[in-house]
VOPAGU-2260 file (C-alpha; in pm, 1 decimal, decimal comma):
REM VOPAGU-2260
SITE   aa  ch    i         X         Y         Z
SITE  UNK   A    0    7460,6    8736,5   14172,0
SITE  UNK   A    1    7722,5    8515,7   13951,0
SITE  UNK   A    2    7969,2    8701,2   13768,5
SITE  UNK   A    3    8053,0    8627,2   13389,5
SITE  UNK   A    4    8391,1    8538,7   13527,8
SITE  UNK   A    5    8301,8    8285,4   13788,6
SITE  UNK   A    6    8190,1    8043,0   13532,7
SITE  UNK   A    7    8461,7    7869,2   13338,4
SITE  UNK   A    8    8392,4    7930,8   12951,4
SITE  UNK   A    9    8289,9    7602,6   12777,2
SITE  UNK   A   10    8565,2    7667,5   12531,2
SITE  UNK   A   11    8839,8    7920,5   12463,6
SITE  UNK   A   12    8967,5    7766,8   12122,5
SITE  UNK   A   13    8826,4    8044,5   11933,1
SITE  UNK   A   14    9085,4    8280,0   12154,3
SITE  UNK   A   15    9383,6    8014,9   12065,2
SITE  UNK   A   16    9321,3    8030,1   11710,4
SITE  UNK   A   17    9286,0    8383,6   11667,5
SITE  UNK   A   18    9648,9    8422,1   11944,3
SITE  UNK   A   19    9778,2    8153,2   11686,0
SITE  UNK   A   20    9698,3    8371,2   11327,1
SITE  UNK   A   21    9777,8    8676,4   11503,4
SITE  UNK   A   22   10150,4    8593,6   11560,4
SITE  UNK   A   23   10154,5    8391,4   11227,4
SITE  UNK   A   24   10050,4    8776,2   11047,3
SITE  UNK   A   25   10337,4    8908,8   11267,4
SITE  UNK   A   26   10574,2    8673,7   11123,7
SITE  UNK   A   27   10451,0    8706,2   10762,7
SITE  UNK   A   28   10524,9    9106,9   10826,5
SITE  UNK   A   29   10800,6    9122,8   10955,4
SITE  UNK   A   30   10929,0    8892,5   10679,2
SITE  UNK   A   31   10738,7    9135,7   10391,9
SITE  UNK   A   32   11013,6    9441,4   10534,2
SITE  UNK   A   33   11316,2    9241,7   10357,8
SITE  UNK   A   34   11144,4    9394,4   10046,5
SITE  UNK   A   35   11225,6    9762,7   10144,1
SITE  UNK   A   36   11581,7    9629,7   10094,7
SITE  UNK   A   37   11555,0    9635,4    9687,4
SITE  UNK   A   38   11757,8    9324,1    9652,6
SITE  UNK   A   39   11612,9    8948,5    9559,9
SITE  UNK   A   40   11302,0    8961,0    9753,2
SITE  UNK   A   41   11027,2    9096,8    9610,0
SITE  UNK   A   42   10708,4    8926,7    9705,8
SITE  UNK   A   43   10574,0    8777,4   10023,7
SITE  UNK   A   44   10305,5    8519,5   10002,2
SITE  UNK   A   45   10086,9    8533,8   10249,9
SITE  UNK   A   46    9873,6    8180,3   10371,0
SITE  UNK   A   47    9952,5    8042,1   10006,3
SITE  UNK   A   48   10071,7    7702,2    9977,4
SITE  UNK   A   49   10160,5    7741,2   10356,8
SITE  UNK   A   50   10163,5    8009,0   10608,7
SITE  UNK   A   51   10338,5    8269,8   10424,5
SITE  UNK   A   52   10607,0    8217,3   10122,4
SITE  UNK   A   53   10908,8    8479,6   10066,5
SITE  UNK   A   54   10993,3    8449,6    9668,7
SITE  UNK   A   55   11360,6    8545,4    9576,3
SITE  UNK   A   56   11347,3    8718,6    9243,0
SITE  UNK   A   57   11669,0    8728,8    9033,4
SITE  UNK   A   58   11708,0    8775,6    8637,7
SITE  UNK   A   59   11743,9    8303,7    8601,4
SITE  UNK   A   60   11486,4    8252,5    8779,4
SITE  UNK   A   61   11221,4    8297,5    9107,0
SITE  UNK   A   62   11270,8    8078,9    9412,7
SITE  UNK   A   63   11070,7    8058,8    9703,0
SITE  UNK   A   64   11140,0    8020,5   10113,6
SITE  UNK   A   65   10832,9    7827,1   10231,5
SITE  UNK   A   66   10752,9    7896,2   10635,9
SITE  UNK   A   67   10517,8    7771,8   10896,9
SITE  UNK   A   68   10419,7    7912,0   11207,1
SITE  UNK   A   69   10433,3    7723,3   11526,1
SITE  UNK   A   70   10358,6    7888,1   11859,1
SITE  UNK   A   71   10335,4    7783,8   12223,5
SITE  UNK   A   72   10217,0    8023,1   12500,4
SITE  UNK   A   73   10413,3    7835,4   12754,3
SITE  UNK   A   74   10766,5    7977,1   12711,9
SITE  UNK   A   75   10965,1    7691,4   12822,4
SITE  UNK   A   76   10835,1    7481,1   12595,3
SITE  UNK   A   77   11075,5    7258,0   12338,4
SITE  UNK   A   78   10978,0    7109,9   12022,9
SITE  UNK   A   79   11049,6    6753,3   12023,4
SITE  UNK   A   80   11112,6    6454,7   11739,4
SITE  UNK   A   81   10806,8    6346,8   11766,2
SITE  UNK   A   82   10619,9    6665,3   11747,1
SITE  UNK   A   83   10831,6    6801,1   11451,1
SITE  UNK   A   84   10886,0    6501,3   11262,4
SITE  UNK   A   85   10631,4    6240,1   11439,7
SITE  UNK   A   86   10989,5    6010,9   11425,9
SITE  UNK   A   87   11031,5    5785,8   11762,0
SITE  UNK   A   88   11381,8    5818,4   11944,7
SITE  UNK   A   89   11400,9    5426,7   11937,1
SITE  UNK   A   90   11327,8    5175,3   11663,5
SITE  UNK   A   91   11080,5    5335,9   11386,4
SITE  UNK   A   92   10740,2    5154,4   11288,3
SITE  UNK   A   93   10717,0    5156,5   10921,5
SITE  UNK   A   94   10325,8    5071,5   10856,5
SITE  UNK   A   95   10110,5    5270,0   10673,0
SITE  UNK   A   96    9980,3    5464,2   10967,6
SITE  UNK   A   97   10308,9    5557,8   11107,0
SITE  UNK   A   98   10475,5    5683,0   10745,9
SITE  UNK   A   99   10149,8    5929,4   10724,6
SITE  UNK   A  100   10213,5    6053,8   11009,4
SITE  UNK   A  101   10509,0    6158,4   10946,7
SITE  UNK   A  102   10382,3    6313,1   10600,6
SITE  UNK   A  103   10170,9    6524,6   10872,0
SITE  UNK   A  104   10397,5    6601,0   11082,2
SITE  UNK   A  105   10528,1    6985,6   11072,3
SITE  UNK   A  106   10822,6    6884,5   10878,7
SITE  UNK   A  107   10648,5    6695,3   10680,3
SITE  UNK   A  108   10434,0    6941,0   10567,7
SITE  UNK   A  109   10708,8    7111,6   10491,2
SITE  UNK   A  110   10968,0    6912,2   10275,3
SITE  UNK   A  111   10627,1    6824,6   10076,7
SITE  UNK   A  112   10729,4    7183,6    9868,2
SITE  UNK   A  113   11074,1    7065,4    9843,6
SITE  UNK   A  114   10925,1    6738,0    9633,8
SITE  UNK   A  115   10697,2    6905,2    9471,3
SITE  UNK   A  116   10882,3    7275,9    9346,1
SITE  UNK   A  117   11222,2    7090,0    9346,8
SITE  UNK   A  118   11472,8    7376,0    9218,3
SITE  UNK   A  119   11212,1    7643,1    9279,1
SITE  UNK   A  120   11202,5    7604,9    9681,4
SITE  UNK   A  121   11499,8    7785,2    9813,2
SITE  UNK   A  122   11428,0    7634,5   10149,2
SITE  UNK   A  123   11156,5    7567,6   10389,2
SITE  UNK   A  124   11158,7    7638,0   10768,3
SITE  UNK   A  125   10985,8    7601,9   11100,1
SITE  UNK   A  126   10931,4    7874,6   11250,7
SITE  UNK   A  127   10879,9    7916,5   11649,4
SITE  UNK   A  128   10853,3    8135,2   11967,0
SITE  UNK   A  129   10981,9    7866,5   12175,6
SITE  UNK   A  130   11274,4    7620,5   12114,2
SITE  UNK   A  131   11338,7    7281,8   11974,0
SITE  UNK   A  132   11514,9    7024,2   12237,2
SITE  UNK   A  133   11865,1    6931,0   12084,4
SITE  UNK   A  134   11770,1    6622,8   11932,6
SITE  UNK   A  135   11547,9    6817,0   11678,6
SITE  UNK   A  136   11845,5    7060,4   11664,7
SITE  UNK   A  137   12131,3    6800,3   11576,4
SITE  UNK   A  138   11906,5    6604,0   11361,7
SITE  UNK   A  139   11818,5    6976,1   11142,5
SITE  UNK   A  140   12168,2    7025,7   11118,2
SITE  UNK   A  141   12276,8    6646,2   11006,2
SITE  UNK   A  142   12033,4    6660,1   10718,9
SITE  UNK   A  143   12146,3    7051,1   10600,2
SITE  UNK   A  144   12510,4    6831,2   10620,4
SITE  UNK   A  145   12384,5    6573,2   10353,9
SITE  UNK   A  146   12519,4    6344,4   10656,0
SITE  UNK   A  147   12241,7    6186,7   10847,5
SITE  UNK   A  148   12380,6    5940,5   11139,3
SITE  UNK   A  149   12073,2    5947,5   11381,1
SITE  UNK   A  150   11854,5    5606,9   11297,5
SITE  UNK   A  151   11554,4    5857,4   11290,8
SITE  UNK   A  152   11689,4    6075,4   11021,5
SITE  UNK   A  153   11833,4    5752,2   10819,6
SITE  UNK   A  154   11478,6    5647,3   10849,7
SITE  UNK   A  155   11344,1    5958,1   10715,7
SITE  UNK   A  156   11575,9    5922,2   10391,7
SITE  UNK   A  157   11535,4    5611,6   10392,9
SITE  UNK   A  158   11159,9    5580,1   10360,3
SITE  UNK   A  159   11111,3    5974,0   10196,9
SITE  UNK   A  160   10972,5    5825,1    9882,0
SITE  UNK   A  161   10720,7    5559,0   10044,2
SITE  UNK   A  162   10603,0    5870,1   10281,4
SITE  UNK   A  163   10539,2    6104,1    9993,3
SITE  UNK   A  164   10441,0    5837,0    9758,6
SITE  UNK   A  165   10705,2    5932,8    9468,4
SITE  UNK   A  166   11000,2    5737,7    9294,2
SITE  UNK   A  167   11291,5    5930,1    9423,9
SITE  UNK   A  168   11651,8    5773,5    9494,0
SITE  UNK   A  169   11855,8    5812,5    9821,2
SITE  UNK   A  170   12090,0    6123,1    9710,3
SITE  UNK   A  171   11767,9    6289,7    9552,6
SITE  UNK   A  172   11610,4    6263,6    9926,7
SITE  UNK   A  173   11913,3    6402,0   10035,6
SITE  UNK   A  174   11918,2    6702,1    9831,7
SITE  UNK   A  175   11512,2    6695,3    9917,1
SITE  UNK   A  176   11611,9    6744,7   10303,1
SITE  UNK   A  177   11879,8    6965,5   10291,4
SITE  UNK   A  178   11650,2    7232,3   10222,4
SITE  UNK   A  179   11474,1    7232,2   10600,1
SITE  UNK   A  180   11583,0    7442,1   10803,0
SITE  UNK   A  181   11456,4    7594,3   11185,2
SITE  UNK   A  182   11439,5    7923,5   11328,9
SITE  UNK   A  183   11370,3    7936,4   11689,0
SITE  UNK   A  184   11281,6    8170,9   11967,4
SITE  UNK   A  185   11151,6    8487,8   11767,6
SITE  UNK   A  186   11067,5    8761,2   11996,5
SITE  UNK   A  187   10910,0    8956,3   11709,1
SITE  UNK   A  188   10577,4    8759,6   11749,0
SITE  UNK   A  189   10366,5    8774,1   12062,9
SITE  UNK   A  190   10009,3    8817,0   12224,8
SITE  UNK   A  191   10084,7    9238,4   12175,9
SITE  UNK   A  192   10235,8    9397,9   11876,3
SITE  UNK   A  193   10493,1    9558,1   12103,3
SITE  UNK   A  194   10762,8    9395,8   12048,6
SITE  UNK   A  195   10684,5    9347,1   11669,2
SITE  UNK   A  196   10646,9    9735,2   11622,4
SITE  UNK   A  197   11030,3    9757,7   11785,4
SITE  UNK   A  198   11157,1    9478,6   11545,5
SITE  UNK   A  199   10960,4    9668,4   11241,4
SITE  UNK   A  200   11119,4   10003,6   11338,8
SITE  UNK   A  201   11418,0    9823,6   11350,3
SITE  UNK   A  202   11399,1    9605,1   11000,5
SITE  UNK   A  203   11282,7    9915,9   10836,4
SITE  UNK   A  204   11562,0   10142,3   10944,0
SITE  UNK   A  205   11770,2    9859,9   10846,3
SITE  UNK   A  206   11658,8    9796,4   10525,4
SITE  UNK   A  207   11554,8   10191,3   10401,8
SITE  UNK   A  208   11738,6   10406,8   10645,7
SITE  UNK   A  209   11409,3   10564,2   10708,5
SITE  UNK   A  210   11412,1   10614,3   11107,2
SITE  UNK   A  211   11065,3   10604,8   11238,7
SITE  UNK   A  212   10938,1   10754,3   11545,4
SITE  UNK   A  213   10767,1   10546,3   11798,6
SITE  UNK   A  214   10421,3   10639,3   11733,3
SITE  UNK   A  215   10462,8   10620,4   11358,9
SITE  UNK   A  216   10638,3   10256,4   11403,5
SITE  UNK   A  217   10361,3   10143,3   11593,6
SITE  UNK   A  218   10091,8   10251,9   11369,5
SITE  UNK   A  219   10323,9   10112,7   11047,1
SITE  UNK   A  220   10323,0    9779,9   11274,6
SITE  UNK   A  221    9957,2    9765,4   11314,3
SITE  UNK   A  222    9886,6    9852,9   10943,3
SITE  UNK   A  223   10150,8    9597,3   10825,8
SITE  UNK   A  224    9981,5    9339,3   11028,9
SITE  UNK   A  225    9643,4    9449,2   10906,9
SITE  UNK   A  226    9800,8    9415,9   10534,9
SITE  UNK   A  227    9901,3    9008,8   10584,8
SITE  UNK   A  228    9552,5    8975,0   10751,0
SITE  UNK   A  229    9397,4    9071,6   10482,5
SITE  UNK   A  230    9584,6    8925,2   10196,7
SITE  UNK   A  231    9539,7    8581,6   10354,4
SITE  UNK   A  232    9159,4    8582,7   10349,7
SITE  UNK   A  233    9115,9    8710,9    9985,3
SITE  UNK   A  234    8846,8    8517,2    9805,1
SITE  UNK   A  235    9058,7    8297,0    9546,3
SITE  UNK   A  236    8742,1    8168,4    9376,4
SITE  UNK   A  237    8738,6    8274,7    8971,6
SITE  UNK   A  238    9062,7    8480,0    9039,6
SITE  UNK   A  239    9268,3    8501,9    8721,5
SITE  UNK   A  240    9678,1    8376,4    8742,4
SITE  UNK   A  241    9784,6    8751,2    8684,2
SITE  UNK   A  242    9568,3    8842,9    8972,7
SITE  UNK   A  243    9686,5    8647,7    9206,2
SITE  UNK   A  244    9987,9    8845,9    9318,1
SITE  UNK   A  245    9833,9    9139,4    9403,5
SITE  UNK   A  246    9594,3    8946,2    9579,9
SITE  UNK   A  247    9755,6    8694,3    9819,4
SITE  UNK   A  248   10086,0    8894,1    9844,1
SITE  UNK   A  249   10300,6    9164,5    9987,1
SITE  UNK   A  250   10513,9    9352,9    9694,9
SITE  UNK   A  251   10713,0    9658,1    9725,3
SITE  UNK   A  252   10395,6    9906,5    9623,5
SITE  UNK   A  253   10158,2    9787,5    9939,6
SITE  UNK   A  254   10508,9    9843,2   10223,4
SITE  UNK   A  255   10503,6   10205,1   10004,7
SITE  UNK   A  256   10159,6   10232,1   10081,3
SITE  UNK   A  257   10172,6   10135,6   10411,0
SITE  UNK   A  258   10483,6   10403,8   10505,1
SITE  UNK   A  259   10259,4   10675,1   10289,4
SITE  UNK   A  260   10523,0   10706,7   10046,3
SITE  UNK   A  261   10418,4   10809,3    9682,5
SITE  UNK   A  262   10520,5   10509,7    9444,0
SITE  UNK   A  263   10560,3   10728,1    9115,8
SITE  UNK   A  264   10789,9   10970,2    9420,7
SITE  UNK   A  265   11005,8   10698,6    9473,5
SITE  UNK   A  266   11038,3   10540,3    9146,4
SITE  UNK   A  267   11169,9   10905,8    9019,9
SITE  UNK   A  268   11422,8   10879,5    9257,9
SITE  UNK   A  269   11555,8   10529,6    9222,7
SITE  UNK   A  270   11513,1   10631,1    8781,2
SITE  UNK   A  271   11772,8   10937,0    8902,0
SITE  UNK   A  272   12009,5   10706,4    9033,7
SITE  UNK   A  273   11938,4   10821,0    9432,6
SITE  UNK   A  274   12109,0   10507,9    9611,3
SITE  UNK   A  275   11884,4   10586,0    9911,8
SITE  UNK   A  276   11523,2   10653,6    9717,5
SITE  UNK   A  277   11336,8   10486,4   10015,7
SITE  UNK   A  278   11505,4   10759,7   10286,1
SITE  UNK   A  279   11457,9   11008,6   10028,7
SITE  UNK   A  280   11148,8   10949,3    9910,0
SITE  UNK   A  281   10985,4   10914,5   10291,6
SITE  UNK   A  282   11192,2   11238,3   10417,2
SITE  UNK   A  283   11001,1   11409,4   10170,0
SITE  UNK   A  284   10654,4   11298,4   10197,4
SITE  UNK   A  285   10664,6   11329,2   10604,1
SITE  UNK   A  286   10799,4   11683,1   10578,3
SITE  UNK   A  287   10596,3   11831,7   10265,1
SITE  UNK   A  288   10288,6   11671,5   10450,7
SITE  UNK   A  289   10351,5   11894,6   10711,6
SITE  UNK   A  290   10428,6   12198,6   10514,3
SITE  UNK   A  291   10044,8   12143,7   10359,3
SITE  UNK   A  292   10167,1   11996,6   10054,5
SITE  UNK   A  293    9910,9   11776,4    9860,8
SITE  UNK   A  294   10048,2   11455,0    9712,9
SITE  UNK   A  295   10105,7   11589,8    9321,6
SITE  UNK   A  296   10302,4   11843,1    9498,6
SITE  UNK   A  297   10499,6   11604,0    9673,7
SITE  UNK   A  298   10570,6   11397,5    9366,0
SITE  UNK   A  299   10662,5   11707,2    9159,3
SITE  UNK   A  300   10947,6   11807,8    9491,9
SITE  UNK   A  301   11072,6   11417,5    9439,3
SITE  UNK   A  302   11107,8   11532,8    9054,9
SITE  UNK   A  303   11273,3   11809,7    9056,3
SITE  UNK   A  304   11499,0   11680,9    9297,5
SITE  UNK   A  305   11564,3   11371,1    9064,8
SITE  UNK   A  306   11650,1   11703,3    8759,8
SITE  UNK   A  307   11858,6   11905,4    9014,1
SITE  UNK   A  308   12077,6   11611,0    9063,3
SITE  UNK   A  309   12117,4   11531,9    8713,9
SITE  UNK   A  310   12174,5   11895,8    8624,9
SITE  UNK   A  311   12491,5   11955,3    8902,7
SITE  UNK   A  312   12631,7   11634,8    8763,8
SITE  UNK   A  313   12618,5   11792,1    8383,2
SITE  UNK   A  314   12736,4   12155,9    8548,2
SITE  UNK   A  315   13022,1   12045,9    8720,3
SITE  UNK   A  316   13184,9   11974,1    8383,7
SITE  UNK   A  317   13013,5   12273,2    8210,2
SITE  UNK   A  318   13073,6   12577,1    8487,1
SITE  UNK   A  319   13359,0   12731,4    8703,7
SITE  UNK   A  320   13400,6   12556,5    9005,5
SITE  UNK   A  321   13387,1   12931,2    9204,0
SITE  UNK   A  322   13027,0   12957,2    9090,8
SITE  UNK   A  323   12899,3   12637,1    9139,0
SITE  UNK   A  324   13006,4   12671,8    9499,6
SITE  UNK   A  325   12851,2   13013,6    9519,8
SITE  UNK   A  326   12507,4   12840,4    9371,4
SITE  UNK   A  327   12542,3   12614,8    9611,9
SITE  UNK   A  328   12544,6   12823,2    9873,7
SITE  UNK   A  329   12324,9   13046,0    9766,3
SITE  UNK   A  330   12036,1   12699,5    9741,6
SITE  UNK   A  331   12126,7   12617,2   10092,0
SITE  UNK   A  332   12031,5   12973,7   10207,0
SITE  UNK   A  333   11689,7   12979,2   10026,0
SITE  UNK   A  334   11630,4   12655,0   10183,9
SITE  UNK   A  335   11747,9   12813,4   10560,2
SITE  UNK   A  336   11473,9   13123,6   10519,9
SITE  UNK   A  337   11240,7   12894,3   10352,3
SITE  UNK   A  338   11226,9   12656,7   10674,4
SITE  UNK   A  339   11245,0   12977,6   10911,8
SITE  UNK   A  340   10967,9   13103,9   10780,6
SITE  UNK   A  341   10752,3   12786,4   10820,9
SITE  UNK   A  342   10827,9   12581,6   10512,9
SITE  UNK   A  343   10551,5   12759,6   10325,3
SITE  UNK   A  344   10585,9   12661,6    9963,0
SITE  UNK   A  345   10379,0   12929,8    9846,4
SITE  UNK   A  346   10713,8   13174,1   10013,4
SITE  UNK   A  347   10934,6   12976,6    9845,7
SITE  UNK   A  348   10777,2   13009,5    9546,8
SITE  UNK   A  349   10841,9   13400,0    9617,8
SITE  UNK   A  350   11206,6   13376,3    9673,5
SITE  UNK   A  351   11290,8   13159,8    9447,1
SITE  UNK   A  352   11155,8   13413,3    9206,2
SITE  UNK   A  353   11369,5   13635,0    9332,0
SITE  UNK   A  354   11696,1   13451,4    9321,1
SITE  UNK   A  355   11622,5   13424,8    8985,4
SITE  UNK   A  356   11711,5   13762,8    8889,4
SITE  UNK   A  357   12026,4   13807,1    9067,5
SITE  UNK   A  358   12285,5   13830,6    8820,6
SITE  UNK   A  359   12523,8   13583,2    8984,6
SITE  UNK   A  360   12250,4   13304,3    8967,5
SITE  UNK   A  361   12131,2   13418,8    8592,0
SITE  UNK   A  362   12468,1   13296,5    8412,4
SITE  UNK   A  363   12355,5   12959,1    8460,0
SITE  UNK   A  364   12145,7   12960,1    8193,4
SITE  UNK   A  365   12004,4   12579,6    8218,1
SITE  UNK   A  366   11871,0   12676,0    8555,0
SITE  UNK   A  367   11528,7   12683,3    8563,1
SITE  UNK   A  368   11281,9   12794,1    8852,1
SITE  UNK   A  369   11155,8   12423,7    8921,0
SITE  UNK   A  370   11534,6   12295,1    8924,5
SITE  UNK   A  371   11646,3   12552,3    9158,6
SITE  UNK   A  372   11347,5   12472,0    9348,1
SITE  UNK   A  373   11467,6   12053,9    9345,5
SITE  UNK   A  374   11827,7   12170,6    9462,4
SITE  UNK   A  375   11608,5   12372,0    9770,6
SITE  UNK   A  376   11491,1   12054,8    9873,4
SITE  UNK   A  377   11843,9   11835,6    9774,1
SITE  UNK   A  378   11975,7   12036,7    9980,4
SITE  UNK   A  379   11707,0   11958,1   10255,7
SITE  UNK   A  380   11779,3   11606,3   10227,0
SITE  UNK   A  381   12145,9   11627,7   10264,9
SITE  UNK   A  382   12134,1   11840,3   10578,3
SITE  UNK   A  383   11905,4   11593,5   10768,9
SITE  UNK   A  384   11961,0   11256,9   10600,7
SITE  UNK   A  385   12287,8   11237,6   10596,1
């Protein structure tokens, strides 16, 4: 009886394309963890206006880093000229067929946002799993020099405005070509998410401080993946311009999401000046989780936390510097019995009713029962974040 696999399917494109999107998602992802890091980027794009878009956010002005995807299953593989810029090593036909082409081509498709966003596209790169032969190398880094010597990249400046079809000078095309740029060889992208859940435990420790275990990086990796495959098929149709955001791209809320850390948690953090709110705000959700908390009582630790710091700043200009240390001390123990006894917050509810009558604690008499309860888990955060 014939097997299914002694017959040669008619067609395996179907397989390639879905290979192909899966390690363009990767790549969208992986870029969508620079977002953790608080600083310019904010948003990541995802199969809008090209494979995915990073947007730099600063008080002038937003500019955005266009990408595109290419991938090759055979390793060895180099990019050539022709393939990235459909540009002949010899002499250069300049018919009409041959300059759209090269409007095709991956570069191309690429320096088409430089034209068309001008001083609003940061840059645009080609992005691979495989390599570029030198030629496409030296001829990336002659144009980011503003000094093309190559006849193929003259040609390109040459002829920019005939292959877009704009009125554009020679030192405008310059500028316009400056902004490609390459990236080769990422190991981040692949037929498994393996290597892209190391890379995302990686980025995100990097960026946030928050160190993942393997099992929880591998599930963020899948769910982050997930996230970019599902913001690139959103229905655009009737979609209103304040929409759109939330539904083609990655912002900081949906990586919050996506690490189950409360938004309104970590935005009472970063409002009480914590310069590590992410590793803060993550520390506690994972370990109140585990204590049983629900998610209002996590948000109302991440609170009182954010008033117990702000209330030690104010005492240690208000109070003896013998009895703050003695508070202190006295926190760190209720949070050493609290976690003995199983990080019940219903026990240390109990004891920190009792602290509050000892006379050594009741001369501080802006202390309240939730503060003392936000320096129980300050101190929580110092002992195993630090």
């Amino acid at each position: 009886m014939t097997s299914i696999h002694d017959v040669p399917p008619r067609e395996v494109v179907g397989r390639d394309t879905t290979l192909r999107f899966s390690m363009q998602h990767q790549a969208a992802a992986f870029a969508a963890l620079e977002v953790l890091e608080g600083r310019d980027v904010d948003r990541v794009y995802c199969d809008y206006h090209d494979d995915f878009v990073v947007r730099h956010k600063t008080a002038a002005a937003c500019k955005y880093h266009f990408f595109q995807v290419k991938t090759k299953n055979k390793k060895n593989h180099q990019w050539t000229l022709g393939e990235v810029f459909a540009l002949r090593k010899g002499k250069q036909k300049s018919d009409k067929d041959s300059l759209l082409a090269i409007k095709k081509s991956f570069a191309g498709k690429l320096l088409i946002h430089s034209l068309t966003f001008r001083d609003a596209c940061h840059q645009v790169t080609l992005l691979t799993n495989v390599n570029f032969t030198d030629e496409v190398e030296n001829a990336v880094k002659e144009l980011q020099a503003g000094k093309p010597s190559a006849n193929a990249m003259c040609f390109l400046i040459d002829k920019l405005g005939e292959i877009f079809e704009v009125d554009i000078g020679k030192d405008e095309a310059v500028e316009i070509v400056k902004k490609l740029s390459l990236l080769s060889n990422v190991t981040y992208i692949g037929e498994e998410q393996t290597e892209f859940a190391v890379a995302a435990r990686e980025a995100i420790h990097r960026y946030s401080e928050i160190d993942l275990e393997h099992h929880e990086a591998s599930e963020i990796a899948a769910g982050l993946v997930s996230l970019v495959k599902h913001k690139s098929i959103a229905s655009l149709c009737e979609l209103a311009a304040d929409k759109l955001d939330g539904a083609v791209s990655i912002g900081l809320d949906d990586l919050l999401a996506i690490l189950s850390i409360s938004p309104e948690a970590y935005r009472a953090l970063v409002a009480g000046g914590d310069d590590k709110a992410l590793k803060t705000a993550s520390f506690i959700q994972r370990k109140l989780k585990v204590c049983g908390a629900t998610d209002e009582m996590i948000e109302f630790a991440s609170q009182q936390k954010v008033q117990w710091d702000i209330w030690l700043r104010t005492a240690r200009h208000t109070y003896a510097e013998f009895d703050l240390t003695f508070l202190l001390q006295r926190v760190d123990e209720l949070r050493a019995v609290w976690l003995k006894h199983g990080g019940e917050l219903a026990y240390l509810h109990e004891q920190i009713e009792a602290v509050c009558t000892e006379p050594r604690v009741m001369k501080f008499s802006t202390l309240s029962k939730e503060v003392i309860a936000g320096g129980v888990i300050a101190a929580w955060v110092r002992r195993e974040c630090a």
